[in-house]
N, C-alpha and C positions, 0 to 999 in steps of 0.2 A: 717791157720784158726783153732781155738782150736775146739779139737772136740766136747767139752761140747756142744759147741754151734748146733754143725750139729746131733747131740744127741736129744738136746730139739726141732731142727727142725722135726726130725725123727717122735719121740716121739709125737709133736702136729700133724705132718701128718697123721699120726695112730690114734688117736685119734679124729680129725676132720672126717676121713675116715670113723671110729663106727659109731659117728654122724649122717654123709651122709646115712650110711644105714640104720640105723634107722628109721631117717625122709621115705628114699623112703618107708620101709616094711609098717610104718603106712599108709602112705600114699597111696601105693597101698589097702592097707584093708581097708580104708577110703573110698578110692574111690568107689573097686569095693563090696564089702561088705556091706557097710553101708551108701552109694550113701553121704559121709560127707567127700570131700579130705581136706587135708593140705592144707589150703590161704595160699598162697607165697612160696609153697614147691617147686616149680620150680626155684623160685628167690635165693630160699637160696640153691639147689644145683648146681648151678653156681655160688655163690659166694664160698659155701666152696669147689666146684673143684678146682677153680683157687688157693684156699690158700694150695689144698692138692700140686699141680702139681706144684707150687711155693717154698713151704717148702721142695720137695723133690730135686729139682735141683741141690741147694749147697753141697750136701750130695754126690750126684751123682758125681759131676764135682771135689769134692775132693777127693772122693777116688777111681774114675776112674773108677765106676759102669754104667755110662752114655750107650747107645748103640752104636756101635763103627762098623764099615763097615771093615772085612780086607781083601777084593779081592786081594789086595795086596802084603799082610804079608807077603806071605810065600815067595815073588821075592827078596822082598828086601830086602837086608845085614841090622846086625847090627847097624851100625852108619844111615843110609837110615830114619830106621823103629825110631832112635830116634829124629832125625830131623824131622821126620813125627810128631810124639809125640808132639816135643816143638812148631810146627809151627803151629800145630792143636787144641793144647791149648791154645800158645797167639791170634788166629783168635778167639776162641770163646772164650775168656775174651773178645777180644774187644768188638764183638756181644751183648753180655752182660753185658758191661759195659755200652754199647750205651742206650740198652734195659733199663737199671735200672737209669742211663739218663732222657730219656723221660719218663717213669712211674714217676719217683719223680717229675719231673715239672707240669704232668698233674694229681700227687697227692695234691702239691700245687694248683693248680688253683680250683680241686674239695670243698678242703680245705679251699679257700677263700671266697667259696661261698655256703658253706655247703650243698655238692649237696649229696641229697639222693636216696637213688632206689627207683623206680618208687611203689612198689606191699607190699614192708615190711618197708618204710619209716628205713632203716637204713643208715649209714653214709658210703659213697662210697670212701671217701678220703683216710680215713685209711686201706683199703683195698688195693689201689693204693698203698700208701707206704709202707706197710706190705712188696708188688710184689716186691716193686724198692729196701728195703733193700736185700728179697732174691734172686733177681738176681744181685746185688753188690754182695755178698758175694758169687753166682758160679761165679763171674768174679777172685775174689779173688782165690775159689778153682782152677781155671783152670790154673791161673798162678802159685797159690803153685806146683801144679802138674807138670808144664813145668818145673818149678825150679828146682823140685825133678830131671826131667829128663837129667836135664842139671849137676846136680851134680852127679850123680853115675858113679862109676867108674866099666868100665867095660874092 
């Protein structure tokens, strides 16, 4: 996966991120301040969480930042721990191949019938496939990564 790309994902997560807090600080001082909150400040921080926690996955599963359990590590030999590696990275590409799967077919279908959120009347679709391209591409990073693991020589 070229990094440019998991770059500019970064980059809009960060910036989507300012956003979100933005919107809440007004919105808290709207609310309790000035008894005037943000209409749809709720709706648009669930839509930009999912685009933050979206955008950051491929970044993660490609360069192996993801959070990672090793109760194990320290029992198991070398070749063990990279067998671990490859079979824990092709399970969750498939996962998330599945995942970006069903998100694109139920972006088409949002898509088909231009279905919009209930509070800020925007378009839900592109939302859905925005998800389903970045969990395609951690499916990609997690098999880059098993690849990588399968090629080193040790």
């Amino acid at each position: 996966m070229p990094g440019r790309v998991l770059d500019w994902l970064v980059l809009g997560a960060g910036v989507v991120l300012f956003g979100m807090m933005l919107l809440t600080v007004v919105d808290v001082v709207g609310r309790y301040f000035l008894n005037t909150p943000v209409s749809g400040s709720a709706e648009a921080t669930e839509m930009l969480l999912a685009l933050i926690v979206f955008a950051g996955i491929p970044a993660a599963a490609a360069r192996g930042e993801h959070i990672s359990i090793d109760i194990l590590e320290h029992v198991l030999g070398e070749r063990a721990r990279r067998v671990q590696a490859i079979v824990g990275g092709v399970f969750a590409a498939l996962v998330m191949g599945v995942m970006a799967w069903r998100l694109w077919l139920r972006a088409a279908e949002l898509l088909s019938y231009n279905e919009r959120s209930s509070h800020l009347n925007l378009p839900v679709g592109w939302l859905a496939a925005f998800l389903a391209f970045c969990a395609a591409a951690a499916a990609a990073g997690f098999l880059l990564r098993a690849r990588r693991e399968l090629s080193v020589k040790r």
